[in-house]
Backbone bond lengths (Angstrom), bond angles and torsions (degrees), N, CA, C in turn:
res aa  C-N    CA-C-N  psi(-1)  N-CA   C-N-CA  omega(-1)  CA-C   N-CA-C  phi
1 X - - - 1.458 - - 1.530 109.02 -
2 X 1.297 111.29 133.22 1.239 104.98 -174.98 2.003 118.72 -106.23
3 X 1.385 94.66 125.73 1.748 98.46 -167.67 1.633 92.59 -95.03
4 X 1.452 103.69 149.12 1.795 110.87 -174.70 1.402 102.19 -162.88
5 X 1.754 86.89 131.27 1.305 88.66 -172.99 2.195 91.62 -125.08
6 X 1.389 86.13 153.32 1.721 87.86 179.66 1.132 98.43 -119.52
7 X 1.555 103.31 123.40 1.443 109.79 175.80 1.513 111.28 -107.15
8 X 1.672 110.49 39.09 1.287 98.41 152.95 1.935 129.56 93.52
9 X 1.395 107.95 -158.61 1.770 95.28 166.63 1.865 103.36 -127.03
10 X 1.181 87.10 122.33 1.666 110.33 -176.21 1.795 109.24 -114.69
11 X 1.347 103.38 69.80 1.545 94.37 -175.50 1.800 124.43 -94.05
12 X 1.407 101.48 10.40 1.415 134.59 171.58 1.505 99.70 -56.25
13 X 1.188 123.31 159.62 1.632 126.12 142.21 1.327 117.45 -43.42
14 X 1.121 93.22 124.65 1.960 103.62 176.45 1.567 105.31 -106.46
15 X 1.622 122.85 146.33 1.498 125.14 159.00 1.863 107.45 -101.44
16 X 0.593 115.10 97.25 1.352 126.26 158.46 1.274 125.41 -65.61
17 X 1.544 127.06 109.51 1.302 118.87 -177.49 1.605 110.67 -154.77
18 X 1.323 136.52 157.89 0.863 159.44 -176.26 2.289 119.27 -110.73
19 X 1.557 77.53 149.38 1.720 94.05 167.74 1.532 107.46 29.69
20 X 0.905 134.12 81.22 1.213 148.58 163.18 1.414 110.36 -64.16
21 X 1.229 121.73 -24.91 1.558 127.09 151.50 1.591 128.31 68.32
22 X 1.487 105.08 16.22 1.327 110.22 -172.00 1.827 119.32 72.58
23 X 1.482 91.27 8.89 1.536 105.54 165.35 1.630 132.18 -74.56
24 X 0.972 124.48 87.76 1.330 117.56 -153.30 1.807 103.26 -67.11
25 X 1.776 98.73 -52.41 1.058 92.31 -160.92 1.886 112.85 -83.53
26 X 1.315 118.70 -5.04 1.312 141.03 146.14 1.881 105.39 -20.84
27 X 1.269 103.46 -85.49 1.322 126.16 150.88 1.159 139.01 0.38
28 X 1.573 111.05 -72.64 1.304 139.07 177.87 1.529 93.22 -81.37
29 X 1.548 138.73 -55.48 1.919 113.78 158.94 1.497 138.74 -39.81
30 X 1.439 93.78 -11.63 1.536 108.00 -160.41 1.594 74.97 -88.74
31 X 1.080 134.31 -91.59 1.174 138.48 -159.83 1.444 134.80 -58.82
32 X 1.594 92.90 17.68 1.541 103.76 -178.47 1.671 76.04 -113.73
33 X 0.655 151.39 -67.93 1.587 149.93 176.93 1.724 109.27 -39.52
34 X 1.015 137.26 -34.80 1.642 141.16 147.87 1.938 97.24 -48.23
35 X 1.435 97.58 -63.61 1.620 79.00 -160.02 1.708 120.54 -64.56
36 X 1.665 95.53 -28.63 1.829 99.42 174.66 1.459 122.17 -71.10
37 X 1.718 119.57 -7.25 1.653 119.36 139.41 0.809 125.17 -74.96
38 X 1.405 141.84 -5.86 1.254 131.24 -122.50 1.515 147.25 12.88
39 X 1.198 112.03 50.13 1.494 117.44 172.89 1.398 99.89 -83.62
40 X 1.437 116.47 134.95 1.396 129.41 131.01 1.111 160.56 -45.97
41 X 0.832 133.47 94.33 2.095 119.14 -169.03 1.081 129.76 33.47
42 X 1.880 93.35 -63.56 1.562 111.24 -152.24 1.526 98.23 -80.09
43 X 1.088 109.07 -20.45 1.833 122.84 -167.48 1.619 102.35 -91.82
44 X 1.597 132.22 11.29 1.276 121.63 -166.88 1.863 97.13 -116.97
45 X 0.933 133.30 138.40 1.880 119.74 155.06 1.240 104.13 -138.71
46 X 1.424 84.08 152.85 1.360 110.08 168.91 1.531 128.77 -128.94
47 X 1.303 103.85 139.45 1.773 120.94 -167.29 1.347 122.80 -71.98
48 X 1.390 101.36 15.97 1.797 115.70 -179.60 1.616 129.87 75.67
49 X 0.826 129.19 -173.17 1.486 124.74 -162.53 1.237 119.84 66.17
50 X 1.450 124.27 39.64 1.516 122.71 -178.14 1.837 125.63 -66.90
51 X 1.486 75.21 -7.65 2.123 74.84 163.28 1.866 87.69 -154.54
52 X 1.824 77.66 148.38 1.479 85.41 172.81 1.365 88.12 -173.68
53 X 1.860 128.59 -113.43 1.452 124.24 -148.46 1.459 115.47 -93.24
54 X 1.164 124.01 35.42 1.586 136.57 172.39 1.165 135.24 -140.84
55 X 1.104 131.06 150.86 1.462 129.25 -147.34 1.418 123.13 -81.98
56 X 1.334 127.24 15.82 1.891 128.40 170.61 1.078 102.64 -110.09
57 X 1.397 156.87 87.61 1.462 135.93 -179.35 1.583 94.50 -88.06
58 X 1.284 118.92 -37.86 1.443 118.56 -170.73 1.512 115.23 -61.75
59 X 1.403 102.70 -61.48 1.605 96.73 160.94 1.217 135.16 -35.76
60 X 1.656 106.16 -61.79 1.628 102.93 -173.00 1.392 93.90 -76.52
61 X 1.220 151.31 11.30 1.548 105.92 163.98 1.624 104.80 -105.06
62 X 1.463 109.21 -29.89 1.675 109.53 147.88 1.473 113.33 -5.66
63 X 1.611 101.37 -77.69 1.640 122.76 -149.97 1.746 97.57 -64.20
64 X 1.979 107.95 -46.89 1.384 108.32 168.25 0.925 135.38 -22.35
65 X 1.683 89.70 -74.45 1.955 111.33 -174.51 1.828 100.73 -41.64
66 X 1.583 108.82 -75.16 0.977 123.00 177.49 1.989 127.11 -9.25
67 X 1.201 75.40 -60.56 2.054 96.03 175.81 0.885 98.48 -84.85
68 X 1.151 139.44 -12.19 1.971 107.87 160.82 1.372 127.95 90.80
69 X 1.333 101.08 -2.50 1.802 104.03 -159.82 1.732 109.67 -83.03
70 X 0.938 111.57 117.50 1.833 111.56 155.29 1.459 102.18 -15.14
71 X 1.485 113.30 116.37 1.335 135.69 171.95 1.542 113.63 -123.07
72 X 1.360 123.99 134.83 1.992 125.26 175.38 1.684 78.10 -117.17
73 X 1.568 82.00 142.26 1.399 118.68 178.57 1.633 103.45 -61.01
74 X 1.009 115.68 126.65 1.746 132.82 175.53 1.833 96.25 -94.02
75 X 1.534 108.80 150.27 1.250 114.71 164.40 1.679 119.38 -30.89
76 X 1.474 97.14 -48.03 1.580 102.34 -173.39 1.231 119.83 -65.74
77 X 1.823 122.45 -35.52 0.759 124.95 169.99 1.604 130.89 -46.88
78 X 1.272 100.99 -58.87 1.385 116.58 158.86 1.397 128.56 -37.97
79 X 1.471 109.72 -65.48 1.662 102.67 159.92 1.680 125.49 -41.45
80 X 1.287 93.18 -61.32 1.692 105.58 -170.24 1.985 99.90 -51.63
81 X 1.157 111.37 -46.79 1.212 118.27 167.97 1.443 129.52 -23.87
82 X 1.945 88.19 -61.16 1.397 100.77 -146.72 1.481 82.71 -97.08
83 X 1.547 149.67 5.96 1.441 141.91 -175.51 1.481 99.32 81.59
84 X 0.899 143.88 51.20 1.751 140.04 -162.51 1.576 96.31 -110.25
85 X 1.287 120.05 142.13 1.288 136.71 131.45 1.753 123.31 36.25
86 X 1.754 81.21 -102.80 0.959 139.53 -165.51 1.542 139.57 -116.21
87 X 1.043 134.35 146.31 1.908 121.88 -172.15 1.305 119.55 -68.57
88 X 1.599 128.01 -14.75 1.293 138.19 -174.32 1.633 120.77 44.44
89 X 1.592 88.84 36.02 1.838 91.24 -169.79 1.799 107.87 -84.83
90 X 1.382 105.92 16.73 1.372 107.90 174.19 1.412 133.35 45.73
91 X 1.976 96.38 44.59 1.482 100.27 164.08 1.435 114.78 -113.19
92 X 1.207 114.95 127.78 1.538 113.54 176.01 1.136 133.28 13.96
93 X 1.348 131.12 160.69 1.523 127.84 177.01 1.365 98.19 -101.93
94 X 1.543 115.49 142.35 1.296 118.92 -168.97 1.354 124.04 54.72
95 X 1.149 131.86 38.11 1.384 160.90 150.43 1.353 112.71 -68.47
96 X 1.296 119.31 144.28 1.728 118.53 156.67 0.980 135.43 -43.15
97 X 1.471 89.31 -55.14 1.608 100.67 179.07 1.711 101.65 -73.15
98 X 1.110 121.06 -54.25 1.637 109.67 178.33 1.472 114.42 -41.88
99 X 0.881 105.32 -52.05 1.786 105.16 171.69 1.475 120.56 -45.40
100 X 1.054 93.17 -49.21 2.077 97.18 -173.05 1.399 87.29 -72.70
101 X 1.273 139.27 -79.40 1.262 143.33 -152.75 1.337 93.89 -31.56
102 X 1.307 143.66 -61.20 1.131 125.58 174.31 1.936 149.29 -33.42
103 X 1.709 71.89 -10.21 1.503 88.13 -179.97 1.784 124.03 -94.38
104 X 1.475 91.25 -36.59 1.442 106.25 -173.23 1.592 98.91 -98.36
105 X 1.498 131.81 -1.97 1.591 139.24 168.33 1.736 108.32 -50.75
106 X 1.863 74.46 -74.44 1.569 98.93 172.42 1.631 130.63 -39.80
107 X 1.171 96.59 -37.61 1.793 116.58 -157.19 1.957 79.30 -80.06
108 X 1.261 118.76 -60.22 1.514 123.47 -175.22 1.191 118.23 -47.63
109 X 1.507 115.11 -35.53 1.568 116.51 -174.73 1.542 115.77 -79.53
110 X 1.275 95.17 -22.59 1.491 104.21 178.29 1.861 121.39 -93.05
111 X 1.305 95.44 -5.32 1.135 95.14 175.95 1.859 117.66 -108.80
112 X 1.122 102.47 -30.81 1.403 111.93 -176.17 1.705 113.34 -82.39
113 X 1.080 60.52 107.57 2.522 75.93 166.45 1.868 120.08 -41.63
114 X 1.085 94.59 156.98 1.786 110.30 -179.12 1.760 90.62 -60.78
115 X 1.044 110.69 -29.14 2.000 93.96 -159.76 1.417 92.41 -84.13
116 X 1.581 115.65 -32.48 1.588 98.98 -163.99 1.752 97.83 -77.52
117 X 1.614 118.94 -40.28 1.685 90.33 -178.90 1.415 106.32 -70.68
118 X 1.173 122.56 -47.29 1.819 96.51 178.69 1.386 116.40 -23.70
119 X 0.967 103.29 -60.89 1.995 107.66 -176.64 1.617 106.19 -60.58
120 X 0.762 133.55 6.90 1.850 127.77 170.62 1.328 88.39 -124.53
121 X 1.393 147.97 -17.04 0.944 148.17 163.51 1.715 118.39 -43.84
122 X 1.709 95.84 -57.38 1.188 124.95 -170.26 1.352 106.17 -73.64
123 X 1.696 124.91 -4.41 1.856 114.78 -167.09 1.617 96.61 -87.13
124 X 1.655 108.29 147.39 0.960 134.37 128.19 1.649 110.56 -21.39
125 X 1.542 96.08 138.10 1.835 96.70 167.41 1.387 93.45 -128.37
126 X 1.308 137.79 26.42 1.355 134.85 146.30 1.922 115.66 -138.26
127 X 1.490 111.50 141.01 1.098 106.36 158.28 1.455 118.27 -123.34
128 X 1.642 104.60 177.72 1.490 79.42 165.97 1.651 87.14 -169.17
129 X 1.626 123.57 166.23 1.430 133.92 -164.38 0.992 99.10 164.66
130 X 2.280 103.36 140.76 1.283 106.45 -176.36 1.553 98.78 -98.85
131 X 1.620 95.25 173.32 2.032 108.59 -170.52 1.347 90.64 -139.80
132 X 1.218 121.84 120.25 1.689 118.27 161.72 1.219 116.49 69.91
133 X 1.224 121.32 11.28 1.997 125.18 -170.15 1.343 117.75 102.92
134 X 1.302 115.51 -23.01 1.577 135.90 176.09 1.494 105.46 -76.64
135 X 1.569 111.91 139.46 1.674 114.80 168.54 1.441 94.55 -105.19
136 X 0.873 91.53 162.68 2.201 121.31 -179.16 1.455 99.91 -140.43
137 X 1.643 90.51 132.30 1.890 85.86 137.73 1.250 109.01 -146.79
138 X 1.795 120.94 163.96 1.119 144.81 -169.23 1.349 123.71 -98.66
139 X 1.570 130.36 102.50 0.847 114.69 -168.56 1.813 98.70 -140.11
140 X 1.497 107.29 -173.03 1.906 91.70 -177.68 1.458 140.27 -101.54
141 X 1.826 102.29 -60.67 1.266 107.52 150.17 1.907 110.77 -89.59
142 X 1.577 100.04 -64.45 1.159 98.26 -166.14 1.695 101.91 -144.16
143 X 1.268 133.55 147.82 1.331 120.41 -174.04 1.867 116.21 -84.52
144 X 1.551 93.90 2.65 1.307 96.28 -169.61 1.799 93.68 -112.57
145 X 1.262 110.40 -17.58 1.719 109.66 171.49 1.818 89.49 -152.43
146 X 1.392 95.27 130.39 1.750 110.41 162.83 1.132 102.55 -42.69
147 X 1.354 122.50 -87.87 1.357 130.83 -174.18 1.129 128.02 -51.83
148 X 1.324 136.38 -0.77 1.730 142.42 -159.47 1.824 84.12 -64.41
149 X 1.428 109.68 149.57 1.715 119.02 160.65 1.174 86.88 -118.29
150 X 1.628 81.17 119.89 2.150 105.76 177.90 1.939 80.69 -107.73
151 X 1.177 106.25 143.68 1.465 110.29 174.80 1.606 102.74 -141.07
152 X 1.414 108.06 174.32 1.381 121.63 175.01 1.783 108.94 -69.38
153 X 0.641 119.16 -21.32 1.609 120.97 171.75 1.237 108.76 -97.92
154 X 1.537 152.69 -3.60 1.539 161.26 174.32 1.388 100.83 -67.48
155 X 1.475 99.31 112.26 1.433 116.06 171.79 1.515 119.04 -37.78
156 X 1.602 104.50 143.07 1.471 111.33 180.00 2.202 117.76 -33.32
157 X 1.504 91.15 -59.77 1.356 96.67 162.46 1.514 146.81 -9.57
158 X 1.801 88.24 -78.29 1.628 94.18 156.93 1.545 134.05 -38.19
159 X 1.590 96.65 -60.71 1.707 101.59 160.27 1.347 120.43 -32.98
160 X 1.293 89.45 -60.72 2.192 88.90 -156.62 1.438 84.75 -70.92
161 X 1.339 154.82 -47.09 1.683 146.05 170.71 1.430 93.85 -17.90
162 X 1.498 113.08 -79.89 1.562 123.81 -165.91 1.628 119.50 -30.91
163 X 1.221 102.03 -59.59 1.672 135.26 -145.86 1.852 79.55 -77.56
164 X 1.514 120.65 -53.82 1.384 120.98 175.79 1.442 112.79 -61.23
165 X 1.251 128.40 -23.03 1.715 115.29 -169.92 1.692 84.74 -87.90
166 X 0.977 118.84 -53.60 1.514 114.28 -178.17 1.667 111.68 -47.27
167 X 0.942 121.44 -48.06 1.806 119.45 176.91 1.316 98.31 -54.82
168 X 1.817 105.12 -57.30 1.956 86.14 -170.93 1.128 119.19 -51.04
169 X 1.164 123.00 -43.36 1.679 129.05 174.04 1.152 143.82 -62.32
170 X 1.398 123.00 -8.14 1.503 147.14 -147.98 1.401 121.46 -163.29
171 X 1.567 105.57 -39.12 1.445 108.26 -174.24 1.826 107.62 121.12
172 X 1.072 123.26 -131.16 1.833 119.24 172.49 1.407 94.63 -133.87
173 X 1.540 104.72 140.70 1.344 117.07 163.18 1.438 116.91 -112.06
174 X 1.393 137.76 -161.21 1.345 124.78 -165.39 1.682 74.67 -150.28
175 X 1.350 135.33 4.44 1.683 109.07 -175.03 1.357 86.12 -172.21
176 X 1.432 115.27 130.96 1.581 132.08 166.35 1.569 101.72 -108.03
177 X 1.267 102.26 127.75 1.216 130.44 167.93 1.777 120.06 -83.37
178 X 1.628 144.36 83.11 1.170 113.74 -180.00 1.640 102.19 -131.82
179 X 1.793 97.77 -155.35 1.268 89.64 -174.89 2.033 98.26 -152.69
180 X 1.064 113.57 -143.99 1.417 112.55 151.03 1.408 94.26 115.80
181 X 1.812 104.54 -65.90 1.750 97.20 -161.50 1.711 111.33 -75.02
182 X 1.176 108.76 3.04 2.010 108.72 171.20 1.531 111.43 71.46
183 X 1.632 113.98 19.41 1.176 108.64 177.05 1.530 94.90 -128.34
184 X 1.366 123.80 126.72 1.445 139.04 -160.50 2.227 83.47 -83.30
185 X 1.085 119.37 144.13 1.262 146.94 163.13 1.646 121.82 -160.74
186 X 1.356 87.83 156.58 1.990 99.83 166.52 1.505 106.52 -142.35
187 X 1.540 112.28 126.98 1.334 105.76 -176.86 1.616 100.83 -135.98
188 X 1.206 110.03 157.46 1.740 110.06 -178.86 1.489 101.90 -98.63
189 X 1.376 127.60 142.75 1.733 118.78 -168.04 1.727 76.07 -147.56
190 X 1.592 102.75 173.28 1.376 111.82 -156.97 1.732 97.69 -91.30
191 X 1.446 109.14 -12.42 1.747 107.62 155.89 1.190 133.51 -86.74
192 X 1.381 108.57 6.34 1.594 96.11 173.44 2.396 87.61 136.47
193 X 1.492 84.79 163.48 1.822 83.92 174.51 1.154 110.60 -82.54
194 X 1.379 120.79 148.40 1.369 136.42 -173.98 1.635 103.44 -113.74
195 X 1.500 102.65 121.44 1.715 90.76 -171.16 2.060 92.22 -122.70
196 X 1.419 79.49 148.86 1.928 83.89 162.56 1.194 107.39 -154.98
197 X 1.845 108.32 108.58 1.181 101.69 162.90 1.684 152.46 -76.81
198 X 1.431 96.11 43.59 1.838 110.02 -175.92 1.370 83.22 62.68
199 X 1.436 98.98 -155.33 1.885 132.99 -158.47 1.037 96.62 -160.44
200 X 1.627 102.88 143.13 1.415 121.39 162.97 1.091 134.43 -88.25
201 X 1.470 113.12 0.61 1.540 109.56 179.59 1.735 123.03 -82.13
202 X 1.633 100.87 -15.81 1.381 125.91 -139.72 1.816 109.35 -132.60
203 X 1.059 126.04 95.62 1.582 103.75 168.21 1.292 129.14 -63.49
204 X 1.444 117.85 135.70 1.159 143.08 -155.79 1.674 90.32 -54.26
205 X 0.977 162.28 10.68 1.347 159.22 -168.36 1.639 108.21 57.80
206 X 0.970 122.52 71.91 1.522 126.15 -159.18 1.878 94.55 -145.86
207 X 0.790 106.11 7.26 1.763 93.30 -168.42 1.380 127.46 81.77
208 X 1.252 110.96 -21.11 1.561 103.89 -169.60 1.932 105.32 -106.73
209 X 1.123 107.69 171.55 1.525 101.16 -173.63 1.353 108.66 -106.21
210 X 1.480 132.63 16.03 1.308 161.87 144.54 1.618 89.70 -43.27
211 X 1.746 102.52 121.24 1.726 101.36 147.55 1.604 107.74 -110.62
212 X 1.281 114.98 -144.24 1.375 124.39 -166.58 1.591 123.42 -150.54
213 X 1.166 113.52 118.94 1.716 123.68 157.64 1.421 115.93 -83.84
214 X 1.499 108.20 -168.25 1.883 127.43 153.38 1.475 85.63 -148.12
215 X 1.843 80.32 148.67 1.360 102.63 137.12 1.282 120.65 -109.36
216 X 1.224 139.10 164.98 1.455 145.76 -178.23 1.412 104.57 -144.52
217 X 1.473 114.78 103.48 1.674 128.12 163.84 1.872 123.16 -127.30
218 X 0.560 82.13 110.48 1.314 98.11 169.00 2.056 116.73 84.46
219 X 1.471 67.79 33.83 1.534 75.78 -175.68 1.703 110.02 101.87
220 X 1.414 121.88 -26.22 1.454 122.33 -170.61 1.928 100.52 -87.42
221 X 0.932 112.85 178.92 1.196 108.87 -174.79 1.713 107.50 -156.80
222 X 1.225 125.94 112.04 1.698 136.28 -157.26 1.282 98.68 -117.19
223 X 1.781 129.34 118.69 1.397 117.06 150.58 0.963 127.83 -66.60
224 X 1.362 130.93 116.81 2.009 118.02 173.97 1.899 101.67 -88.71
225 X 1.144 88.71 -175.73 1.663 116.54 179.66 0.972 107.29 -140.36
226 X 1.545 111.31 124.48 1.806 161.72 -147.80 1.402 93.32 -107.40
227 X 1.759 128.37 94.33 1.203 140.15 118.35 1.670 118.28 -33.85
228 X 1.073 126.21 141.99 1.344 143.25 173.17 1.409 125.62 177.36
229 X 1.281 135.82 179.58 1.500 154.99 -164.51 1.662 91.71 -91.18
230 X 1.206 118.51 89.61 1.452 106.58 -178.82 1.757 91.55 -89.17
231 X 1.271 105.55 -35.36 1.876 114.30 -169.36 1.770 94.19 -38.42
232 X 1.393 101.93 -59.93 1.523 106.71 -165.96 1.650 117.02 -70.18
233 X 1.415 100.83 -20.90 1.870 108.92 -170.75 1.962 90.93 -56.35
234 X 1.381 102.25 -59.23 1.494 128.16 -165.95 1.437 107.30 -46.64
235 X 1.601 119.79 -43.56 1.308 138.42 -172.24 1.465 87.12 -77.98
236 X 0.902 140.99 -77.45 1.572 118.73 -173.14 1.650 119.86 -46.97
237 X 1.276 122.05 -47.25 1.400 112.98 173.73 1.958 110.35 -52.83
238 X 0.937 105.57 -25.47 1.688 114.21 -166.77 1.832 91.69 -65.74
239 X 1.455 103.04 -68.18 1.560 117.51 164.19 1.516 126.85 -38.30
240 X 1.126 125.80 -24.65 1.829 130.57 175.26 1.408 80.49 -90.85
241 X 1.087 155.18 -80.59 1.667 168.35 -176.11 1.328 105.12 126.67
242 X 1.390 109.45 53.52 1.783 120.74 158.72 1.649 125.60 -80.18
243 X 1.122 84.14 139.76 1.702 110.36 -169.47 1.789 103.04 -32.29
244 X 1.368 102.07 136.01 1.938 99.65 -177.21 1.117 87.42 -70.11
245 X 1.015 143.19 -65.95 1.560 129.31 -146.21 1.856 120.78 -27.83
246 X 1.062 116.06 -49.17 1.712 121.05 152.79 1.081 121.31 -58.26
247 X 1.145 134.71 -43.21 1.463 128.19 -160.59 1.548 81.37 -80.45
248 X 0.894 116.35 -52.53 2.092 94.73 -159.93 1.529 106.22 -83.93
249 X 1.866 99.48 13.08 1.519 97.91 160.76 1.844 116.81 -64.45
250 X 1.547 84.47 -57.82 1.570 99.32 172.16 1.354 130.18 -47.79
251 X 1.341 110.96 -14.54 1.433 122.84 179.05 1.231 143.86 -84.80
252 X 1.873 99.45 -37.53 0.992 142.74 -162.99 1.762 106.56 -116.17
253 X 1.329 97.44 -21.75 1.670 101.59 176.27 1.910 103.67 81.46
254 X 0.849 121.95 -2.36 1.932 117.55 -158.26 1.784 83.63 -138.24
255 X 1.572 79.29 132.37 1.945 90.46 177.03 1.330 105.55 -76.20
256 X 1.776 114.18 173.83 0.986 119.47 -152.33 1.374 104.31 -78.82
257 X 1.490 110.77 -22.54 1.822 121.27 -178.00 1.551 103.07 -142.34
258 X 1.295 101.36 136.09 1.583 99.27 167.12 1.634 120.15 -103.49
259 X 1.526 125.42 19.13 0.836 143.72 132.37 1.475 134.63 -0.75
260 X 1.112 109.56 -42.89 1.956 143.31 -162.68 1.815 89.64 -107.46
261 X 1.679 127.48 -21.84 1.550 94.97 -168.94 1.448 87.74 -114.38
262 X 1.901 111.97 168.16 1.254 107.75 145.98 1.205 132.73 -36.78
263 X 1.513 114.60 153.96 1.560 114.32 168.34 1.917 131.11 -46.92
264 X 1.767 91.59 -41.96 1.398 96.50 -173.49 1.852 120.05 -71.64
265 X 1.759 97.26 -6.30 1.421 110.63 178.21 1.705 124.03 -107.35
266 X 1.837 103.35 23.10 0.989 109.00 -177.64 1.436 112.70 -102.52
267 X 1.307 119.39 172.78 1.680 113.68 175.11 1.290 121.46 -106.79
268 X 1.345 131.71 84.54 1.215 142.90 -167.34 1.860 112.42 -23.63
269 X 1.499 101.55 -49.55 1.307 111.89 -173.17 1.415 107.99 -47.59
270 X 1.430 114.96 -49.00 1.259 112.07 173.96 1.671 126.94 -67.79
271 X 1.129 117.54 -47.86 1.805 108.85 158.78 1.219 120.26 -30.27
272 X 1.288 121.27 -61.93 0.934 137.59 178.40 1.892 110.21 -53.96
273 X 0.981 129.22 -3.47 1.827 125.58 -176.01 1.238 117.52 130.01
């Protein structure tokens, strides 16, 4: 079922960002970079997944709630919400990443209060608002599956799937907003641009311990790179007693498995030893 909320005309600078990831101090950079543009709250979104593979879940959704910003329900959200299992982030069975996820799932469910899943309970899994004459909407992995990994190499197809579940639902937009697979892209598809601004909880698998926002003004749309306390992000996962495999994601910049991406988005160096 699809929940939608319209937030309207926002022709201000927008921060656009993703997976906040149980990153507290991720978070707390993000929003020192909102305040040195001056964007506001209402002018910031995020593509859901506000806790997932790092060690504050309480905080960052604390710090969330708190700031106010237009949030679409992330897979996790939904689970954590709905009392589930499991994260439903839709990587393989017997996967790496399926494996760990199990660690930092658990660690979340047990730590986070009835009010905070009510409130991920309560998100929207679609948004949508016009910028400059242009409509958008916001959604995470995919509007036709939460979890779908839409990537920069994902056949034309997938797109026009997307861009169509969103018309049935909404009407036509000219720009999808999502998030999910943690790799920031912008691609032009024959429905309209498809933007993802990465996540901040997580480096893009690039080596560096830099994650990623957007801004979006005036219609243009810029990825930046997310300075933060990765030393300390890591020191808290160490402290919940979550699986290394993440923490020396954050460290090292390269996830714990590349397993979860296409081939053409993997890093050879590493297969290789």
């Amino acid at each position: 079922m699809v929940t939608h909320r319209d937030l309207g005309v926002l022709d201000g600078p927008l921060l656009i960002f993703g997976g906040p990831y149980s990153n507290a101090q991720a978070l707390a950079a993000l929003v020192d970079v909102a305040e040195g543009h001056h964007i506001p709250p209402g002018q910031m979104i995020c593509t859901g997944d506000v806790v997932a593979y790092c060690g504050a879940p309480v905080e960052t959704v604390a710090r969330m709630r708190a700031l106010g910003c237009p949030v679409v329900a992330g897979n996790c959200e939904i689970q954590l919400g709905g009392g589930a299992q499991d994260c439903g982030c839709g990587f393989e069975a017997g996967t790496a990443c399926d494996l760990l996820s199990a660690g930092w799932y658990g660690y979340a469910r047990r730590v986070l209060g009835p009010d905070d899943t009510a409130w991920m309970a309560g998100l929207p899994n679609l948004l949508s608002f016009r910028h400059q004459g242009a409509r958008y909407a916001v959604i995470h992995g995919g509007l036709t599956d939460v979890a779908r990994f839409i990537w920069p190499v994902s056949e034309p197809g997938v797109f026009a799937e997307e861009f169509a579940a969103v018309s049935k639902a909404i009407g036509p937009v000219e720009r999808i907003i999502a998030g999910h697979c943690g790799i920031p892209f912008i691609t032009d598809t024959p429905g309209g641009q498809w933007i993802n601004a990465g996540v901040i909880g997580m480096p893009p698998h690039d080596g560096r311990q830099q994650t990623r926002y957007a801004i979006l003004d005036g219609g243009e749309v810029r990825i930046g790179r997310l300075s933060y306390d990765a030393d300390a992000a890591a020191a808290d996962m160490a402290r919940a007693g979550l699986p290394e495999g993440y923490r020396r994601g954050l460290l090292t910049g390269y996830w714990p498995s590349e397993d979860v991406l296409p081939p053409g988005l993997r890093v050879p160096s590493l297969a290789s030893g």
